[in-house]
N, C-alpha and C positions, 0 to 999 in steps of 0.2 A: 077300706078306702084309705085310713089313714096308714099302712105299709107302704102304700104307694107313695105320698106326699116323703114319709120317711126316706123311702130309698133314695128321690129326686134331692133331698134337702141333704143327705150323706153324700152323695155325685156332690152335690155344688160346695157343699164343704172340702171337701179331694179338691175340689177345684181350686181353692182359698189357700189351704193348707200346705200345697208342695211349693206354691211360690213362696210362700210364707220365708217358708223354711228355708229353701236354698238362697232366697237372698236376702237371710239374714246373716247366713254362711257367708255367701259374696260379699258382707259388708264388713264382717268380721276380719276377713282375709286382707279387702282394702287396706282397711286399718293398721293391721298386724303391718303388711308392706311396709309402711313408714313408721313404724315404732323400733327400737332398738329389742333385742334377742328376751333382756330382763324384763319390759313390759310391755310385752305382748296378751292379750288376750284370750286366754282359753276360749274353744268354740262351746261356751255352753250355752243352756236357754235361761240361767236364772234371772233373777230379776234383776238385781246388783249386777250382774254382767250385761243386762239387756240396756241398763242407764247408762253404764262407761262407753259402751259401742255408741251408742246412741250421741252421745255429746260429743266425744272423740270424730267420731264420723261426720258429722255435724259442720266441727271445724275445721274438719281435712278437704269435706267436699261441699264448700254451704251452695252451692247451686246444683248437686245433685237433687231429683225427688227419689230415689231408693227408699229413702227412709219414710219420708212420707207415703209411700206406697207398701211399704211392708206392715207399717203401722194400722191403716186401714183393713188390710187383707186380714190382718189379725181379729182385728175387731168383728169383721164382717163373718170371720171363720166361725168366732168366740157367739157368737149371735147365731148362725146356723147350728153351731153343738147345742146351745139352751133350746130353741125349737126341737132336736130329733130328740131332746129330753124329755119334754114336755109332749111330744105325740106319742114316746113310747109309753110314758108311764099314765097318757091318760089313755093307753091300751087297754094296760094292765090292771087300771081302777075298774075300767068296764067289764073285765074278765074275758077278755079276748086271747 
């Protein structure tokens, strides 16, 4: 039973995840537009690069919700991975 629950909760993470992602791309990209060539932004996911987008962004667009919406999708993603963690591995305690 719980493969099932698994699968439904990997769907809804996909679901979370490719917005995630792409507009955090999008927002990077924003960014980068109004920055000069030298400090521009790498598209990366680290942390350090996830607070400079994050502020930068912030001030470039304060009445966008982008950021606030990517930030939750993350969270909510982050939350859907520990659940298919937790029903795999209490598969695997059971010997399934």
């Amino acid at each position: 039973m719980n493969e099932h629950y698994a699968g439904l909760l990997v769907a809804m993470f996909l679901a979370f995840y490719f917005p995630t992602f792409f507009g955090y791309r999008l927002m990077v990209f924003r960014v980068n537009q109004r920055l000069s060539v030298e400090d521009r932004i790498p598209h990366t996911l680290s942390l350090g690069e996830w607070n400079k987008v994050a502020k930068k962004y912030k001030t470039l667009y304060p009445r966008s919700i982008l950021y606030q919406l990517i930030l939750s999708w993350a969270l909510t993603g982050l939350v859907l991975a520990i659940a298919i963690f937790v029903l795999r591995f209490s598969d695997l305690a059971r010997g399934k």
